[in-house]
N, C-alpha and C positions, 0 to 999 in steps of 0.2 A: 643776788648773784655774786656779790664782791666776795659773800663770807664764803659760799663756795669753791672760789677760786684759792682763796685764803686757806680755805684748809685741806684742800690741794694740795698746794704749794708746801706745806707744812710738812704732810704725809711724804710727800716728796724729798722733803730736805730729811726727816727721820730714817725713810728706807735709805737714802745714802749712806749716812751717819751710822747705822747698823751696818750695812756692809761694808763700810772701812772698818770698824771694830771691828771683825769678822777677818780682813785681811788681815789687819793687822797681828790677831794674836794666831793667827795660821803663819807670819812670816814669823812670829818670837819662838815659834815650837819648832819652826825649821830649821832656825838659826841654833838654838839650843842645841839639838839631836844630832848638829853639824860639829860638837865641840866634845865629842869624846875621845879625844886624843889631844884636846887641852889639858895642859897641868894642872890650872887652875880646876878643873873640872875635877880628874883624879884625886886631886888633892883634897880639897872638901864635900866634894858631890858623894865621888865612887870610894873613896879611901873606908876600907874593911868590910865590902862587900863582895861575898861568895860570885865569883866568875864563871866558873865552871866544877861541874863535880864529875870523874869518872872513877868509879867502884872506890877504893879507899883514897883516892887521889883530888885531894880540892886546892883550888885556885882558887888564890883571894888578890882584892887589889889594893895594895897597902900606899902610903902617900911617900915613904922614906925608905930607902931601903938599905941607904948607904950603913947603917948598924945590924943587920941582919944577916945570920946564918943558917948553918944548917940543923942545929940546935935549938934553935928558939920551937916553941910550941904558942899556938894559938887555941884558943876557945872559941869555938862556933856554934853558936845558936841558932834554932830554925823556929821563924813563926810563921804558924798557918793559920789565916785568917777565914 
């Protein structure tokens, strides 16, 4: 009867254990998805990625902007997976 309570108890402490991992990386994707209008984000995350496209007109989001004109060209690649 002991080892049944024993592993009980065990099953017990696992299904906890799984559902704080479970919280936890549901509070690390919330927190994330919260910082797109960090720098840091822009800067390494999003820096040279296509934001928006309409007809010949694409938005990208660059990390520096402070040497850039209206001159400068970009290369944009698309991959489809």
């Amino acid at each position: 009867m002991q080892t049944k309570q024993s592993s009980a108890s065990t099953a017990v402490k696992w299904t906890i254990r799984a559902n704080l991992d479970v919280l936890m990386i549901l509070v690390l994707i919330g927190s994330l998805s919260g910082c797109a209008n960090n720098p840091f984000y822009h800067k390494y995350v999003m820096s040279g990625q296509v934001v928006n496209v309409d007809g010949d007109e694409v938005i990208l989001c660059v990390a520096d902007t402070s040497e850039l004109d209206t001159t400068h060209e970009f290369e944009v690649l698309r991959s489809v997976f």
